[in-house]
Every structure is written in structure tokens, then in C-alpha cells.
N, CA and C of each residue as an Amber inpcrd file, in Angstrom:
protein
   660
   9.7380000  14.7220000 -17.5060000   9.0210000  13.4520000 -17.3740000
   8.8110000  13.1270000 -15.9030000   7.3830000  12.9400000 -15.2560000
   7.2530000  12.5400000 -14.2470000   7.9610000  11.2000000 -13.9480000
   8.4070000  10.8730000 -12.7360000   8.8480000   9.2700000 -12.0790000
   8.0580000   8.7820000 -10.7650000   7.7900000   7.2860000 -11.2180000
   7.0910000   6.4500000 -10.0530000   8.0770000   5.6590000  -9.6590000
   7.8470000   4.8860000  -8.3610000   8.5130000   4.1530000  -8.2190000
   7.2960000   2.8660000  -7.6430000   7.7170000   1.9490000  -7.8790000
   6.3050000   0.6010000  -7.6040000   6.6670000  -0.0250000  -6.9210000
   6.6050000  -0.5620000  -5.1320000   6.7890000  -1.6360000  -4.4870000
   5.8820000  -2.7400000  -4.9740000   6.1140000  -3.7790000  -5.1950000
   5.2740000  -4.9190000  -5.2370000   4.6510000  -4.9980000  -6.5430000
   5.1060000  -4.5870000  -7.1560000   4.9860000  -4.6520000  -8.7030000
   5.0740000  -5.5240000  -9.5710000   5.2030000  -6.9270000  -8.9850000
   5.1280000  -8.2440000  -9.4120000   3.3800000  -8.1530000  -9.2520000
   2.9400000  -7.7660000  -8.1580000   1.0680000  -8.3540000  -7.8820000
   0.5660000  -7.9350000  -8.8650000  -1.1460000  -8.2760000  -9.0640000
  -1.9040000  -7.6520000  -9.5440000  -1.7760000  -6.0240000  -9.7780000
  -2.3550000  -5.4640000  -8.7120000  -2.2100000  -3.9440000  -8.7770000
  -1.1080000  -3.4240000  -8.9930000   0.0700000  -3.9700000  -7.9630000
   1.2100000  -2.9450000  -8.5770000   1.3460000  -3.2090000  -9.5610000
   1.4660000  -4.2840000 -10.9700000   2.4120000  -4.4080000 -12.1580000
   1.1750000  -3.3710000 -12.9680000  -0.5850000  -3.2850000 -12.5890000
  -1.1730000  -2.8350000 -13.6150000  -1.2050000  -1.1990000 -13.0910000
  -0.7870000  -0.8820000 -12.1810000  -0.5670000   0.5470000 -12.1090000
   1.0740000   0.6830000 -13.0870000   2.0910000  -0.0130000 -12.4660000
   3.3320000   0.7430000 -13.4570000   3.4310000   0.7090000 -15.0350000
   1.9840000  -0.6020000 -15.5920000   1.7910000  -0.4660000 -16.6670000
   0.9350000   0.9330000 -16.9700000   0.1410000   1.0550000 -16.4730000
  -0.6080000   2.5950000 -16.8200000   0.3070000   3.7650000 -16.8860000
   0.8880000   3.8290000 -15.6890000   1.9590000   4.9890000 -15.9440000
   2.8590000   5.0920000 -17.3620000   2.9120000   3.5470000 -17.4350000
   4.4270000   3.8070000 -18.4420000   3.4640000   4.1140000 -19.7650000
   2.2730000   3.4230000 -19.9250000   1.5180000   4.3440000 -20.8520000
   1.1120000   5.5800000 -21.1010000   1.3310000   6.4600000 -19.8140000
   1.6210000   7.6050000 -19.9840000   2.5070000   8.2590000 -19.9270000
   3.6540000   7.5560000 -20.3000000   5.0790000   8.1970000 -20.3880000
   5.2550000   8.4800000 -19.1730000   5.5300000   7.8750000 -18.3160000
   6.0760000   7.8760000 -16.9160000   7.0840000   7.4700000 -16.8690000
   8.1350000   7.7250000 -16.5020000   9.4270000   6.5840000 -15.6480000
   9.4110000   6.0360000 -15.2250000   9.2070000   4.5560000 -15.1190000
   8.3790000   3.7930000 -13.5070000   9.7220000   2.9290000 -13.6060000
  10.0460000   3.1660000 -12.3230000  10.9280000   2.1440000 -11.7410000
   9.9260000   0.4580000 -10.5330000  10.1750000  -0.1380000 -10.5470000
   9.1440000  -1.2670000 -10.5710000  10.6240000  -2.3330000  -9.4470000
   9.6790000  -2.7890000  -8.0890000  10.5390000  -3.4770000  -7.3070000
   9.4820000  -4.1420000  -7.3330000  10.0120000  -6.1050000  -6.7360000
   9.6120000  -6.8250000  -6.4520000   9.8310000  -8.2130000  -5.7830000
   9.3670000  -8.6600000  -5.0970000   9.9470000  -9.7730000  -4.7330000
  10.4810000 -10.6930000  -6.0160000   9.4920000 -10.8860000  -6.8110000
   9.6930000 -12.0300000  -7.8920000  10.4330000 -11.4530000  -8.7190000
  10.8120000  -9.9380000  -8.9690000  12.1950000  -9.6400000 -10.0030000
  13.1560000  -9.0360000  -9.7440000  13.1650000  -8.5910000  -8.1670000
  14.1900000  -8.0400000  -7.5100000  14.6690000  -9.0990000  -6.5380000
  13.6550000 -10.0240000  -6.1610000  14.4280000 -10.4700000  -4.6680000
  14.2350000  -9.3410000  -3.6170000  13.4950000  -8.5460000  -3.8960000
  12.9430000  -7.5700000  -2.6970000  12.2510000  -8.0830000  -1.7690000
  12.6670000  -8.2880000  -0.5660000  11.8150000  -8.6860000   0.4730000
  11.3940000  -7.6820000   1.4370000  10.2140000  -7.6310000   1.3990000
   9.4780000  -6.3910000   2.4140000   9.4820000  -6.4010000   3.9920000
   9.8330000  -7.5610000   4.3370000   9.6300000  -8.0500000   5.8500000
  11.1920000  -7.7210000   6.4480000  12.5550000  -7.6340000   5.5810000
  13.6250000  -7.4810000   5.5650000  14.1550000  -6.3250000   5.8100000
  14.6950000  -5.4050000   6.6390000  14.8400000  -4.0230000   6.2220000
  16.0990000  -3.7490000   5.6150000  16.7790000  -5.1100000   5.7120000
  18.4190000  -4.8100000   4.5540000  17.7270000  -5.2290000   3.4410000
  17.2630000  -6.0220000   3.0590000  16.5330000  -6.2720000   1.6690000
  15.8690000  -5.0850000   1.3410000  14.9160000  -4.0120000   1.7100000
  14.3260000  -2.8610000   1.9140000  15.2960000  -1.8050000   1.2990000
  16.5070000  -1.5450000   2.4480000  17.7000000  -0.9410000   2.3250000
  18.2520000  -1.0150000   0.7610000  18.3110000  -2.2090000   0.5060000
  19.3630000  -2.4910000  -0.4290000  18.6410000  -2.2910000  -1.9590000
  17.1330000  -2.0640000  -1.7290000  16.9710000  -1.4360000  -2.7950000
  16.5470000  -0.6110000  -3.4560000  16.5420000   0.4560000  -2.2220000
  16.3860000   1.6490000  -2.4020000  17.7490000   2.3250000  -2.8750000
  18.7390000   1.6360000  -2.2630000  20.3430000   1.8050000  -2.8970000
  20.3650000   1.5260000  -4.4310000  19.5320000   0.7640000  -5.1070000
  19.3440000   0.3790000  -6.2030000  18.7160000   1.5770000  -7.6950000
  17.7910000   2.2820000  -6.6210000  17.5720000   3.5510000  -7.4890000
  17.7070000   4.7330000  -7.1100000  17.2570000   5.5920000  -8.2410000
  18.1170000   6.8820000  -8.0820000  16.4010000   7.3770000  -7.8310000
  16.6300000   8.7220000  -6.9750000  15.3300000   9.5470000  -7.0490000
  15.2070000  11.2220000  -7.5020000  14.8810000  11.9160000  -7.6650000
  13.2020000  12.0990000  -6.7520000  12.2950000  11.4360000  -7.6250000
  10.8190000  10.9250000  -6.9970000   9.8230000  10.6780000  -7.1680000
   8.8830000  11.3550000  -7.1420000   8.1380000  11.3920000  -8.1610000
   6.4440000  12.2220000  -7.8250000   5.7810000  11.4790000  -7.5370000
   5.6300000   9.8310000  -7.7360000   4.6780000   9.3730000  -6.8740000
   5.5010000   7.6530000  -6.7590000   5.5710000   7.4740000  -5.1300000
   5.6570000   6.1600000  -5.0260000   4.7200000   5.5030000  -4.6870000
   4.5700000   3.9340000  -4.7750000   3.3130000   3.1450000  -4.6620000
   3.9030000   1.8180000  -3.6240000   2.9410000   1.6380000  -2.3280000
   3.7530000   0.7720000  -1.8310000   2.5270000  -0.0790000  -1.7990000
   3.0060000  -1.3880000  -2.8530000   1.9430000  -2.3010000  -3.4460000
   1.7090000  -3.8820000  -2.5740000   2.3330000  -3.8520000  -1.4510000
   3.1090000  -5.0180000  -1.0600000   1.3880000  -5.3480000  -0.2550000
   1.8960000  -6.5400000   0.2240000   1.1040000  -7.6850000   1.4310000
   0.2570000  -8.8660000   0.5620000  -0.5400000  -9.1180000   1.8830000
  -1.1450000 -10.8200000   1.9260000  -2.2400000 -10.8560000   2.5260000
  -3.1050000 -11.3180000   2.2640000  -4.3740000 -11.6070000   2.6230000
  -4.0910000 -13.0290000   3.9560000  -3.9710000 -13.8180000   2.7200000
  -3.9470000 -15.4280000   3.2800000  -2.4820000 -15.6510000   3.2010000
  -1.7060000 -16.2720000   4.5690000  -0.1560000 -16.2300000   3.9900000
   0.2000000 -17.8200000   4.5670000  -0.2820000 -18.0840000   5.8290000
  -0.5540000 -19.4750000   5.9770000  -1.8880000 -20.6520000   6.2900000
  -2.7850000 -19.3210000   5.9910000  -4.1230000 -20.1640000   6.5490000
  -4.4890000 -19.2220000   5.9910000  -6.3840000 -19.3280000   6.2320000
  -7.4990000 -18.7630000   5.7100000  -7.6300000 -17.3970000   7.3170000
  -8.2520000 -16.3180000   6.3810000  -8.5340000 -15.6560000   7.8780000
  -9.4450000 -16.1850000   8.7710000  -9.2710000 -15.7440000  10.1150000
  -9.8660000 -16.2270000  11.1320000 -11.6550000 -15.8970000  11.0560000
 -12.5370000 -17.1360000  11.1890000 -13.8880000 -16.3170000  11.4030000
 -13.9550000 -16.4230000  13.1750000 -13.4700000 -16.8690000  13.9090000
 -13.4530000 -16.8320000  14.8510000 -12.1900000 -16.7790000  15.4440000
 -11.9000000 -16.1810000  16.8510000 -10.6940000 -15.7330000  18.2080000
 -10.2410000 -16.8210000  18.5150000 -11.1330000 -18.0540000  18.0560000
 -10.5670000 -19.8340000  18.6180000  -9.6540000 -20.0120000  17.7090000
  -9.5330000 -19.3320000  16.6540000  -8.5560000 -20.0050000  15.0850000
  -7.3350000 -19.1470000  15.0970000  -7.3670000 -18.6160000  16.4770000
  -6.1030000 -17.3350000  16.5830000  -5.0940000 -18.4280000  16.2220000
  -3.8960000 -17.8120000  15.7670000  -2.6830000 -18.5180000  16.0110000
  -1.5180000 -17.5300000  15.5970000  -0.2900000 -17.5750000  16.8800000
   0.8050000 -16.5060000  17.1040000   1.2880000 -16.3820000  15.7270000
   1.7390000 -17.6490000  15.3760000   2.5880000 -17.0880000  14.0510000
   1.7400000 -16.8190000  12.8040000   0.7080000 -17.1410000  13.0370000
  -0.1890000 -16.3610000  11.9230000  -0.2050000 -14.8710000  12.3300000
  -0.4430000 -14.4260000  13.2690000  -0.0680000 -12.9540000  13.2000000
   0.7490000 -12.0820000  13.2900000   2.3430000 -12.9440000  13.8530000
   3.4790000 -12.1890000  13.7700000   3.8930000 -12.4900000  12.3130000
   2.9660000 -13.4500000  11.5700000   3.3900000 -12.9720000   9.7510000
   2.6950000 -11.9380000   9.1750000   1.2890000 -11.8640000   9.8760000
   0.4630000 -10.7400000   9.2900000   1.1660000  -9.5990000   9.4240000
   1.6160000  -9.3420000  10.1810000   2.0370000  -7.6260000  10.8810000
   3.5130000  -7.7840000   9.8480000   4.4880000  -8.7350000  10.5340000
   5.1310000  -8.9960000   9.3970000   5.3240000  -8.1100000   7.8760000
   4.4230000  -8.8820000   7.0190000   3.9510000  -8.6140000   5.9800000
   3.0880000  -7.0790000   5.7420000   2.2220000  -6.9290000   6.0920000
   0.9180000  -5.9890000   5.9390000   1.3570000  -4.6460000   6.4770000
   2.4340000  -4.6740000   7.9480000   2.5100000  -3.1990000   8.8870000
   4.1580000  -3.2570000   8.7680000   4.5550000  -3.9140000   9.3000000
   6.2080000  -3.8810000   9.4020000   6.6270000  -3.4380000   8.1820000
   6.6480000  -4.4420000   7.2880000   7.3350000  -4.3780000   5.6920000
   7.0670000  -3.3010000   5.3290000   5.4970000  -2.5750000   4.9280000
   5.6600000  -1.0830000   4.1010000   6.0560000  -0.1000000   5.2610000
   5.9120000  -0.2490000   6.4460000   6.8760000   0.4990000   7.3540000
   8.1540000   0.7960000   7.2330000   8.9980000  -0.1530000   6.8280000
  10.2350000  -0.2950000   6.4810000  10.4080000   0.3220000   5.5210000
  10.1470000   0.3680000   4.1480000   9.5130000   1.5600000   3.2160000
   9.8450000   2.9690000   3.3630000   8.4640000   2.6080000   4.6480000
   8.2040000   4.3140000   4.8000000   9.5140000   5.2040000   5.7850000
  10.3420000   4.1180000   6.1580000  11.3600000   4.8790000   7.1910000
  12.5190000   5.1770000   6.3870000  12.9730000   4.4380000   4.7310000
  13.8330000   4.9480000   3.8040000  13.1500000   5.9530000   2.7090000
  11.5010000   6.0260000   2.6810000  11.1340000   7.1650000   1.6250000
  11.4240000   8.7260000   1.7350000  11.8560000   9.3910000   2.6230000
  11.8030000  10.5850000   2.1810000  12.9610000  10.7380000   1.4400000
  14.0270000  10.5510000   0.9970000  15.0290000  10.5080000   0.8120000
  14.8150000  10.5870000  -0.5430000  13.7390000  10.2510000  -1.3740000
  13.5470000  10.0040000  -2.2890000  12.7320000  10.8910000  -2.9680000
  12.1680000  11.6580000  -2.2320000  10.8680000  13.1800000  -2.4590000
  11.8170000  14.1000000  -2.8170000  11.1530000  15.0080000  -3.4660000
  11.8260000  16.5450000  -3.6470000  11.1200000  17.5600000  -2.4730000
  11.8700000  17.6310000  -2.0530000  11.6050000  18.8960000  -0.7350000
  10.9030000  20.0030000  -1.3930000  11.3620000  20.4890000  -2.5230000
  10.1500000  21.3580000  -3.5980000   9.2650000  21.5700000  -4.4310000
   9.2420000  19.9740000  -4.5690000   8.1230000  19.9000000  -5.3450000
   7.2100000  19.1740000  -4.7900000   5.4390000  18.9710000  -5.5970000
   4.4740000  18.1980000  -4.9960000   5.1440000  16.9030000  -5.3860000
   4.2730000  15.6080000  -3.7480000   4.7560000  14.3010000  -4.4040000
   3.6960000  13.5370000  -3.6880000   3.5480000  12.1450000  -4.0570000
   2.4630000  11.6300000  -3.5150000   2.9220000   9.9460000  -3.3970000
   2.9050000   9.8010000  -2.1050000   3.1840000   8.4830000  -1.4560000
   1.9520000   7.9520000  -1.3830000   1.7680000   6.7760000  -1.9350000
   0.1940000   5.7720000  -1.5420000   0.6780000   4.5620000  -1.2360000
  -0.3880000   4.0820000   0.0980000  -0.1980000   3.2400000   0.6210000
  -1.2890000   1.8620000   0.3000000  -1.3420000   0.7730000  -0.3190000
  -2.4880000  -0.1190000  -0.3400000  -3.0350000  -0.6270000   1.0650000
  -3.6940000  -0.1490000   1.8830000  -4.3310000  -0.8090000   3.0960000
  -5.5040000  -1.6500000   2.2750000  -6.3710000  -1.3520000   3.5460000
  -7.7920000  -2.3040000   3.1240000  -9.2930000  -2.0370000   4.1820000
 -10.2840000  -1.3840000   3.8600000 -11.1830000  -0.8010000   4.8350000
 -11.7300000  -1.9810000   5.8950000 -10.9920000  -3.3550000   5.6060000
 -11.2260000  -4.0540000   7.2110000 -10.1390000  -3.4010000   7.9910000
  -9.3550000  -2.7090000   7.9110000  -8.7690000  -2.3070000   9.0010000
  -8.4490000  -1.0420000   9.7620000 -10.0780000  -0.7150000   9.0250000
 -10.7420000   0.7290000   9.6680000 -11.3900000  -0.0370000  10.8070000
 -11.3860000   0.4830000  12.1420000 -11.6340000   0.0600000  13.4140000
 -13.3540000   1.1090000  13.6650000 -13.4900000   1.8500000  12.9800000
 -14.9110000   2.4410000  13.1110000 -15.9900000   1.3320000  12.2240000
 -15.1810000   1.1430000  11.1600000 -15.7660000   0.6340000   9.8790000
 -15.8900000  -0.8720000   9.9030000 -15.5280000  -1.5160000  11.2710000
 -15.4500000  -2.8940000  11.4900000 -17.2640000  -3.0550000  11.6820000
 -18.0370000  -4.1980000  11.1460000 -19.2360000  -4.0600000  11.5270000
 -19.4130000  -5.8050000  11.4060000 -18.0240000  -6.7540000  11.0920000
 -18.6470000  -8.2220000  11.2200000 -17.4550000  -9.1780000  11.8050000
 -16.5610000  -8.1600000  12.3310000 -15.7000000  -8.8530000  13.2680000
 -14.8900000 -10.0510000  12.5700000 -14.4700000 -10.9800000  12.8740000
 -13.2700000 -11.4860000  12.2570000 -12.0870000 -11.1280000  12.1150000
 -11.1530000 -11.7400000  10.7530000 -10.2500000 -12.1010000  10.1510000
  -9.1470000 -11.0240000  11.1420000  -9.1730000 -11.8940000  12.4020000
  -8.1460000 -11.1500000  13.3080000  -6.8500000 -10.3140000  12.9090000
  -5.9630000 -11.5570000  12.7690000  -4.8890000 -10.9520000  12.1860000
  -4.7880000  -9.5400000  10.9720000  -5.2740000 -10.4070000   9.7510000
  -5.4610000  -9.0270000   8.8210000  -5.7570000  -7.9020000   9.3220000
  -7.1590000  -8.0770000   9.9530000  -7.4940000  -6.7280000  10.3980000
  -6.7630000  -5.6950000  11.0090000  -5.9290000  -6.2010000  12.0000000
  -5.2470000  -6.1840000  13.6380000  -4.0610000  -5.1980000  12.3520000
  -3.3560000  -5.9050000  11.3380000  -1.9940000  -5.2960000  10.4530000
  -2.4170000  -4.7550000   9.6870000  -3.4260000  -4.2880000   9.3270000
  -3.8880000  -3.4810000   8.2240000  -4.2200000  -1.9480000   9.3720000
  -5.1020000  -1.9920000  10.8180000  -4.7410000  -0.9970000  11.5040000
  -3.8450000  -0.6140000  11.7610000  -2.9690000  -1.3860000  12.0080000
  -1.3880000  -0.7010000  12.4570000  -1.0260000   0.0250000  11.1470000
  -0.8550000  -0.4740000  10.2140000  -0.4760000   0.3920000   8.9940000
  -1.0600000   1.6370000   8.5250000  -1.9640000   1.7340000   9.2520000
  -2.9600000   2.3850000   8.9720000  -2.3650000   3.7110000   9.9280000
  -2.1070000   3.6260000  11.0230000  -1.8300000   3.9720000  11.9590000
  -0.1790000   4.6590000  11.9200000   0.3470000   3.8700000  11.2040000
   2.0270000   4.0870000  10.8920000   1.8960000   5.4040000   9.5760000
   0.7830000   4.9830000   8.4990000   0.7530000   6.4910000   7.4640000
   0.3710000   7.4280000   8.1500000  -0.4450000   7.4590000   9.3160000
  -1.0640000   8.6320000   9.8020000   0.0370000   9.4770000  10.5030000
   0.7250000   8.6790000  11.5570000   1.8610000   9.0240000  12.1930000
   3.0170000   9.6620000  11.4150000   3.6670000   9.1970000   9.8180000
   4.1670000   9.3330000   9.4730000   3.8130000  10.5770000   8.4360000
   2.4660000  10.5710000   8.1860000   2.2800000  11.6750000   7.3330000
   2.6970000  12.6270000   8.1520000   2.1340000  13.2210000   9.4770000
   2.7060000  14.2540000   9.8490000   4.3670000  14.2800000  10.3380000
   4.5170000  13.7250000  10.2910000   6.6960000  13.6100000  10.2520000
   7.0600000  14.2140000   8.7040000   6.3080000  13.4370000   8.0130000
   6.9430000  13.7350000   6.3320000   6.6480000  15.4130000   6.1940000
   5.3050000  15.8470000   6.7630000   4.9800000  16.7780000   6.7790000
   6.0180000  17.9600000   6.8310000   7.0110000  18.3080000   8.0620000
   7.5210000  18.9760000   8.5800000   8.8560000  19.4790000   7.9750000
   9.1290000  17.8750000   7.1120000  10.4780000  18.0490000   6.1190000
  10.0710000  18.4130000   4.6700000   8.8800000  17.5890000   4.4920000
   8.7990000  18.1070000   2.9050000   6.8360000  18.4090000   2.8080000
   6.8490000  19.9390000   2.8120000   5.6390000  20.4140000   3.3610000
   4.8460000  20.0290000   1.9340000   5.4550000  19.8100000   1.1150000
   4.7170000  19.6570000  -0.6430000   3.5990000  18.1970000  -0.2620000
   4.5600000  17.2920000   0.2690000   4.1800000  15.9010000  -0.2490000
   3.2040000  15.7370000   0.2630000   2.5010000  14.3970000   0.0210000
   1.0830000  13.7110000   0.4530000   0.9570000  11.8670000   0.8340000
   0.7910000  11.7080000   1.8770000   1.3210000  10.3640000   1.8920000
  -0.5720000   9.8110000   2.1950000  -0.8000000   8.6570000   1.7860000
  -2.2140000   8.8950000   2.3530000  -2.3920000   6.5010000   2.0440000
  -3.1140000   6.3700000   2.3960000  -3.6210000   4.9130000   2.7610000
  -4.7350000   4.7010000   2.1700000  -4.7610000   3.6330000   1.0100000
  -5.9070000   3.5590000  -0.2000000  -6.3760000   2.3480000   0.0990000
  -7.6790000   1.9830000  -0.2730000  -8.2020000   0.8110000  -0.0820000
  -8.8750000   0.5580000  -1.3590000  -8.0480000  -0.4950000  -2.0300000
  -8.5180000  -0.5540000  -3.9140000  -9.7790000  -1.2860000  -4.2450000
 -10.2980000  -1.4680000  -3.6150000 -11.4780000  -2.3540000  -3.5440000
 -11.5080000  -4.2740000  -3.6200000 -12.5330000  -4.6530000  -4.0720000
 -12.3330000  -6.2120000  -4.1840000 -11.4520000  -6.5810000  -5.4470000
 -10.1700000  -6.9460000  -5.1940000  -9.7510000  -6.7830000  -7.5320000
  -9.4270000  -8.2890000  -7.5380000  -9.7010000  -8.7780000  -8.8640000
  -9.7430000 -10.0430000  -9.4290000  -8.1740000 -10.4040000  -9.1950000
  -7.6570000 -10.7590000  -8.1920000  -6.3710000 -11.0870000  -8.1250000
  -6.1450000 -12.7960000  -7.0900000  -4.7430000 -12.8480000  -7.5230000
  -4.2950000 -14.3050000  -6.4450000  -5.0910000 -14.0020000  -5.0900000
  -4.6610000 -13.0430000  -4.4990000  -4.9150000 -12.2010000  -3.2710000
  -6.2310000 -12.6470000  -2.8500000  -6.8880000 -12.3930000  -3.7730000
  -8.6440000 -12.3170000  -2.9720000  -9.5800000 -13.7590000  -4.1040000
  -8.9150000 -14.0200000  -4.4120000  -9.7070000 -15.1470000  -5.3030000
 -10.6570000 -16.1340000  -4.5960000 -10.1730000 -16.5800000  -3.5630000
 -11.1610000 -17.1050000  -3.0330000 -12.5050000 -16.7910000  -1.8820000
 -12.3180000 -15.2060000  -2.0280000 -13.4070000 -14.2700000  -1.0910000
 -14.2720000 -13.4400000  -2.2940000 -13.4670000 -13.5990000  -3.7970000
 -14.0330000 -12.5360000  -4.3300000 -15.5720000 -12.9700000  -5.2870000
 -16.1620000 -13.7980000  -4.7910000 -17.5140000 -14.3300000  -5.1160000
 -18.2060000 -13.1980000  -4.3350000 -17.9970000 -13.0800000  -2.5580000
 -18.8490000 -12.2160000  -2.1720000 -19.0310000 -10.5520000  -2.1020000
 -17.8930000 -10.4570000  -3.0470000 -17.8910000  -9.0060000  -3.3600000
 -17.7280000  -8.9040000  -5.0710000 -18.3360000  -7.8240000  -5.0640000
 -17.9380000  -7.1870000  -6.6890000 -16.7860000  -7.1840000  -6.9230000
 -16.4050000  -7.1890000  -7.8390000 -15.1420000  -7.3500000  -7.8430000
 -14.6250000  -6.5340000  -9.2210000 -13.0860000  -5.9230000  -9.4240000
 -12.6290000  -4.9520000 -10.7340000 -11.4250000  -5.9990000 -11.1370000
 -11.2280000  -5.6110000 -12.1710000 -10.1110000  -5.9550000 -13.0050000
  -8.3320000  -5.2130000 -12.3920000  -7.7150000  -5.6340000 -12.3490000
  -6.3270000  -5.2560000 -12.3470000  -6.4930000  -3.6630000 -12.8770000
  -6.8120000  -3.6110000 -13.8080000  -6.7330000  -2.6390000 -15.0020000
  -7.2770000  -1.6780000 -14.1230000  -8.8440000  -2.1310000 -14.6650000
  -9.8850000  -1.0690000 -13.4120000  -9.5970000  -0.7430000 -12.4940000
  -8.8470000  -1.6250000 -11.0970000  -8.4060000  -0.9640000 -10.2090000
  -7.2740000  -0.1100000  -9.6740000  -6.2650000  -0.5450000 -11.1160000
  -5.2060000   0.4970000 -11.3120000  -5.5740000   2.3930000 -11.8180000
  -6.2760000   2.0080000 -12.6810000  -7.0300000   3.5610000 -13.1390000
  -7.8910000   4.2290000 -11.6570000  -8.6980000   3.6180000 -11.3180000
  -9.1760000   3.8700000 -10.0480000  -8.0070000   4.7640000  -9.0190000
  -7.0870000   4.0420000  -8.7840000  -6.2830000   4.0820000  -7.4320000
  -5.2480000   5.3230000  -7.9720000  -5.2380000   5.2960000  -9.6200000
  -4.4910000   6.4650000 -10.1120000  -5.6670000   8.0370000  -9.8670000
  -6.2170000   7.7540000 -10.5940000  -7.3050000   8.7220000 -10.3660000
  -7.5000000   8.9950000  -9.1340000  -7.5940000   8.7670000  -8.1590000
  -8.0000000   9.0590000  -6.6750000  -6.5520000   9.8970000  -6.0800000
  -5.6790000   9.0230000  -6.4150000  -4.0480000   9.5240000  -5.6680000
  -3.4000000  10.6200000  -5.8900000  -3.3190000  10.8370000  -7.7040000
  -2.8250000  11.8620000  -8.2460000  -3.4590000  13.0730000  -8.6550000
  -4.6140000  13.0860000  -7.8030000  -5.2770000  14.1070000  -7.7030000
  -5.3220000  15.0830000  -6.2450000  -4.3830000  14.2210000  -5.6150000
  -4.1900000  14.7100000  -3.7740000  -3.3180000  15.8640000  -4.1700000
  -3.1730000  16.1690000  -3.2250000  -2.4750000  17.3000000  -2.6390000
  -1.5850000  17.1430000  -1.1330000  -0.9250000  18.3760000  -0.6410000
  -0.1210000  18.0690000   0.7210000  -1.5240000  18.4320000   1.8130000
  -2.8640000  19.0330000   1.2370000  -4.0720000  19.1680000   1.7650000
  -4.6040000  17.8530000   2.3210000  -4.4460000  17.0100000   1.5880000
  -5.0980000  15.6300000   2.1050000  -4.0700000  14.4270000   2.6060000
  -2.8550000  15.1940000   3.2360000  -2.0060000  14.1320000   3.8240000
  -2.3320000  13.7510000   4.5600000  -2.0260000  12.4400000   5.0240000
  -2.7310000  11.2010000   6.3280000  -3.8660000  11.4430000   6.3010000
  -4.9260000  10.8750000   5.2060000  -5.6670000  10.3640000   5.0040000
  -5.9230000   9.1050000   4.3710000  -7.4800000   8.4660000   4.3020000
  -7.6020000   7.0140000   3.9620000  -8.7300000   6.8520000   3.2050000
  -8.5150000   6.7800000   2.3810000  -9.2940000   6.6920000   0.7780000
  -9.5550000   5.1120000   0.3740000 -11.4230000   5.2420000  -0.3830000
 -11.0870000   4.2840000  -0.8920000 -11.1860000   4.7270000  -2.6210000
 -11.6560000   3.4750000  -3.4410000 -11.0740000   3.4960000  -4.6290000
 -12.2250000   4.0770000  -5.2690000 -13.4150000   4.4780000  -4.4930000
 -14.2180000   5.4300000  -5.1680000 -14.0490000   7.0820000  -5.0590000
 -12.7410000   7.6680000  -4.3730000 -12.4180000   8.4840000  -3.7430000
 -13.3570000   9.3710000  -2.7880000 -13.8470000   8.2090000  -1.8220000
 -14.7700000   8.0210000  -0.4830000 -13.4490000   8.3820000   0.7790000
 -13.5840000   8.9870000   1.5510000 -12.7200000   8.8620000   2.8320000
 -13.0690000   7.8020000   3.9970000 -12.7710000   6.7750000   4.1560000
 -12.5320000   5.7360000   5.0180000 -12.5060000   6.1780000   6.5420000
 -13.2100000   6.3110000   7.5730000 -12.5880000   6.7590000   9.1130000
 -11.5120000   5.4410000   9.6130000 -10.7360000   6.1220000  10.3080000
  -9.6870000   5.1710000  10.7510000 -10.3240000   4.1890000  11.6670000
């Protein structure tokens, strides 16, 4: 029997990806703030619950972050504000960082495995074309930046695996509810099948890369 493991599996996407899996007879082990008390910004909270399960994994999912956490994003550099972005990074780069510095531990050194990361194609820096929502953007590159770095580290210890940075599109969630008029937008469901389909079809060929949910490659 394959095993997942789900950060953020309380949200939208993560709970409707560990539901898909477990419909396919998966093992899904499922963390969250709202049923673990998992806090992502924490790295003993992080720590402590990875102590919580047992591994290897064939595919973990790190489902975590925030769009809006105390304000609306910035349309303008005048609406900057510090602690709005030492929560963004916070949240969005730090936290699944923290993650990514207890996951190998959890891979099989011999077998294939596949780490996915939820980014978001505003924080492709080629792919920027209307400027704004500072913060987000600013922690969604860094993260972006931390899978790339880290894919080739994971690389060297466990040559199987695939760690790569997904961008699920607009999905009908808390998250984007009040932006998601100007985009199309998918269902939980839809964008769980999507983000499965795209991921578990990688290989250690397409490590540190950035996908979106049409399995399009994203430039950093």
C-alpha cells in the first residue's frame, strides 16, 4: 500500500487531496493546524510532528499558507507594512521550509518518492506582468527558491525522489474567495485530481521544478 503524508490538511486542497488518496487506498496520514495543533511557522511544533509519524512516504504534500493573513494584498509599495511581511514569509517560505529541513528522513533512499510543494505563479519573478501584492509575491519566491535549492540537496541523498513546487490554480476556497470572481476558478475536488495527476506522474527527472495545475512548467 502506497503512503502520503498531508501538511495542511485541514484547507481546501489539502483535506480534498488526502480524501482522493484514501479513495484510492492510500495510507494518508493528514497534519493540521485545526486537528493537530500543527503550527507551520514553529519549528518545535514542525519537529514534534513529524515525531508523531512513522515513515517512508511515497508522496508528501506540503499544503500549508495564506493569501490574506492580516490585510488585503498590497496594490500598491505605499500599503507596504513590516509585519505584514514578516507574516507572509512567516507563513508561505519559512513554515514549509521548516518541513522541508525534517523531510528526508521520511523518503526511502530506494525507492521513487515525490515531495510537492503548493506555491503560486505570482511568485514566478519572470511571470510577474502586473506587479503588486508585495508581500505574497516576495514569500511565494523565496519558497520557490528554497524547493529549488533543496531539490538538489535531496538529490544527492536520495537520487529516486522528486521534490518540485505546484501552482493549483484559482480553487473555490476560504483562501481566494474574495479574488476568485476574477479568475476561473475549480472545485476542491477538481483541484485535488489536477495536482494528483500532475505530481504522481514526476519522476527524480523533473526534480526542482515548478508546475502548474495544467502540467505547464512555470519559469522561476
Amino acid at each position: 500500500m502506497k503512503r502520503a503524508l498531508i501538511f495542511g490538511a485541514s484547507g481546501g486542497i489539502g483535506g480534498a487531496i488526502a480524501d482522493n488518496l484514501s479513495k484510492q487506498h492510500w495510507d494518508v496520514t493528514s497534519l493540521s493546524r485545526s486537528f493537530n495543533q500543527f503550527d507551520v511557522t514553529d519549528e518545535d511544533s514542525v519537529k514534534s510532528a513529524f515525531g508523531s509519524v512513522e515513515g517512508p512516504f511515497d508522496f508528501i504534500l506540503i499544503a500549508t499558507g495564506a493569501l490574506e493573513i492580516n490585510s488585503a494584498p498590497e496594490k500598491s509599495i505605499n500599503h507596504l507594512s513590516q509585519s505584514n511581511m514578516i507574516d507572509h514569509f512567516m507563513t508561505n517560505a519559512i513554515g514549509p521550509a521548516h518541513i522541508l529541513k525534517h523531510v528526508r528522513s521520511f523518503l526511502n533512499k530506494k525507492s521513487s518518492s515525490v515531495v510537492s510543494v503548493l506555491s503560486a505563479r505570482v511568485g514566478s519573478i519572470e511571470d510577474n506582468k502586473l506587479g503588486g501584492w508585495y508581500s505574497y509575491r516576495a514569500a511565494k519566491a523565496a519558497l520557490n527558491q528554497i524547493v529549488k535549492s533543496f531539490s538538489i540537496e535531496l538529490s544527492r541523498s536520495h537520487p529516486k525522489a522528486c521534490l518540485l513546487a505546484i501552482h493549483p490554480g484559482t480553487v473555490d476556497t476560504n483562501l481566494t474567495h474574495r479574488y476568485a470572481s476574477k479568475h476561473p476558478t475549480k472545485t476542491p475536488t477538481e483541484a485535488a485530481q489536477n495536482i494528483l495527476d500532475v505530481t504522481l506522474t514526476k519522476d527524480s527527472s523533473h526534480t526542482g521544478r515548478f508546475y502548474d495545475w495544467a502540467n505547464e512548467e512555470i519559469p522561476w
